[in-house]
N, C-alpha and C positions, 0 to 999 in steps of 0.2 A: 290700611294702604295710604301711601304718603302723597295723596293727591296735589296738594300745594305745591308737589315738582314737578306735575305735569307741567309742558311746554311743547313750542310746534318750532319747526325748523323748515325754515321757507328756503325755496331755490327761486330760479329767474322768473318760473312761469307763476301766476297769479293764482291758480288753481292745482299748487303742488308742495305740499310741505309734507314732515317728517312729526308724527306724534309720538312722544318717547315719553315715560316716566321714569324718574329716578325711583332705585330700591334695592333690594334681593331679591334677587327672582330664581325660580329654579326648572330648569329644561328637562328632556330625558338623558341630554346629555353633558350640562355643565351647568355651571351657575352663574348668573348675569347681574351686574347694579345697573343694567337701563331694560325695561319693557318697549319693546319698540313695535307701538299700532298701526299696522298696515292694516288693519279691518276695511275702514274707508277706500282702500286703493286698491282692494281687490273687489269693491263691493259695488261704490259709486262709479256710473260712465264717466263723468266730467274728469276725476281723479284719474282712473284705470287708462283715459285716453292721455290724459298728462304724461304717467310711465312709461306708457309705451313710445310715445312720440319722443322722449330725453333715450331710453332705449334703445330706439331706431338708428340712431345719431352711429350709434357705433358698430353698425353693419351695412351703412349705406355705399351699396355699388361693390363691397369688395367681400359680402359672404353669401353664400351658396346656402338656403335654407327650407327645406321641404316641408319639415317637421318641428311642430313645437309641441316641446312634452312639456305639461304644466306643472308644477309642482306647487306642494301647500294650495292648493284652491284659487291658481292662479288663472284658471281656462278667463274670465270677462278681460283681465290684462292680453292672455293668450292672443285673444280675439282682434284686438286694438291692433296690439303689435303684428301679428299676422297681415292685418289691415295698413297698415302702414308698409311695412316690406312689400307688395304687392301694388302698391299704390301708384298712378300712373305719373308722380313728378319724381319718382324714385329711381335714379340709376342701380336698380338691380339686377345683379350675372342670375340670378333665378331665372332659369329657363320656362319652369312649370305653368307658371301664370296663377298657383293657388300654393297653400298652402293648408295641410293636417295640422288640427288641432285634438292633440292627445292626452287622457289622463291616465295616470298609473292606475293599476291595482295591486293590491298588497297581498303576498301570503300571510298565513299566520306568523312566521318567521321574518315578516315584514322585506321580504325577496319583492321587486316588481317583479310581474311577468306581463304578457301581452297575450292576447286570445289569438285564433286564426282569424278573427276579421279586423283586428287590430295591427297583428305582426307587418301586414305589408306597408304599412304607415310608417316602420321602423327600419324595416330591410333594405338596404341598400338605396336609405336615404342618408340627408344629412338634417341632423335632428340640433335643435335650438333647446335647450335646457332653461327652464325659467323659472325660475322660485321666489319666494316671499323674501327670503334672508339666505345667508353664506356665509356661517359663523364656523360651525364645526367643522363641518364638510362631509357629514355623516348623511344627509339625505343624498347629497349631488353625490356622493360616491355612488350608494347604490342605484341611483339616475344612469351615470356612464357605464357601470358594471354591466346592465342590462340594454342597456343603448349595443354596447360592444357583444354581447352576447346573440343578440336578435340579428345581428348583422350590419347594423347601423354606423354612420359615423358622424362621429360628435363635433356639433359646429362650433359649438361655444355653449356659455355659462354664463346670465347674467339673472339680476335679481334687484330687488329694492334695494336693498341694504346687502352688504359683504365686509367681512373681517378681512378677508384676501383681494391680493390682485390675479390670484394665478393658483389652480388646483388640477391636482395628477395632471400637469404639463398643459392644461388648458388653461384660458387667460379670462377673468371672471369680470364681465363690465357689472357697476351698479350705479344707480343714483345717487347710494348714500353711503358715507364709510366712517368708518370710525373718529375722523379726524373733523367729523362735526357733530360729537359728542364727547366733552373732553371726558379724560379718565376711563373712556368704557373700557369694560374687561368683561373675560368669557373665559371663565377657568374650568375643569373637573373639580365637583367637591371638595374632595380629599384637598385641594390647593386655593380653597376660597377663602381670600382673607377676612372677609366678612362674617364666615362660620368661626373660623378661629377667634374673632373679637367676641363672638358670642352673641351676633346678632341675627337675630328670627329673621327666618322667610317670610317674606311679604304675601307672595302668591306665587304657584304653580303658573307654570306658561309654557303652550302648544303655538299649533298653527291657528285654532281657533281661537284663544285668545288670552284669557288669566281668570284663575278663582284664588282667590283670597284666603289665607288661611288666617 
């Protein structure tokens, strides 16, 4: 593993940067030259509340938000941000005065669904989508698929890090984007130039984290 290109990528607040490694990496669903560690930001409070506060930023006073469905292990970010929308220097149209905080469950087919004492979290609210990253668009897709299914409607998308500004016609906030990592790229195998130079995978990467081959 080519530890010497670890590096962090600081934003305004003191207690909010970006851990990324240069390499190959390989997803379920494409192949990556930066690992990028949100461990800490989903893990640590001080962190988690940093996210959510840069996050806030772009729902204040003008989105409607019932529901945040967590994605990747994001429920202690969840929390923050919940907390923040909710907050009493906050001009928010939230009616509620609270907010659900939601985690998927997965079929074997990797379908969400929602239980009968979960669905009503989802029905005919408006649900916050919030994930770790927004590269492919393969988790948040089947995020909305089931969002819209349940009954729900979809307030937004946002996450640490995103490849996009905007997915199936929703508009995706994030902290961090590609344009403060130069060169990053997120290809399918089959079109990874790095396979084609013939260079080895460094390490397998999830939501949990990386192993090393």
């Amino acid at each position: 593993m080519p530890t010497d290109k670890a590096y962090k990528i600081r934003t305004k607040r003191n207690n909010l940067h970006l851990r990324v490694l240069k390499g190959h990496f390989a997803t379920s669903h494409s192949h990556i030259n930066y690992f990028i560690d949100v461990t800490k930001q989903k893990s640590r409070l001080s962190e988690a509340k940093a996210v959510a506060e840069e996050l806030s930023e772009y729902y204040r006073g003008a989105t409607v938000v019932d529901t945040i469905l967590c994605l990747d292990g994001m429920e202690v970010i969840g929390t923050c941000l919940a907390n923040e929308l909710t907050s009493g220097h906050f001009l928010s149209v939230n009616s509620h005065g609270t907010i659900y905080i939601v985690t998927p469950e997965y079929t074997q087919g990797s379908q969400i669904i929602f239980r009968d004492s979960t669905s009503p979290m989802i029905e005919g609210k408006h649900v916050l989508v919030l994930a770790a990253s927004v590269a492919t668009g393969y988790t948040v897709r089947g995020a909305i698929e089931a969002i819209n299914y349940y009954g729900g409607t979809v307030a937004g998308i946002c996450s640490i890090f995103a490849t996009m500004d905007d997915y199936m016609g929703y508009k995706v906030e994030s902290v961090f984007n590609p344009r403060d990592l130069e060169g990053y790229q997120s290809l399918p195998s089959h079109e990874c130039p790095m396979c084609k130079r013939g260079e080895r995978i460094d390490a397998l990467v999830n939501k949990f984290g990386f192993s090393k081959l």
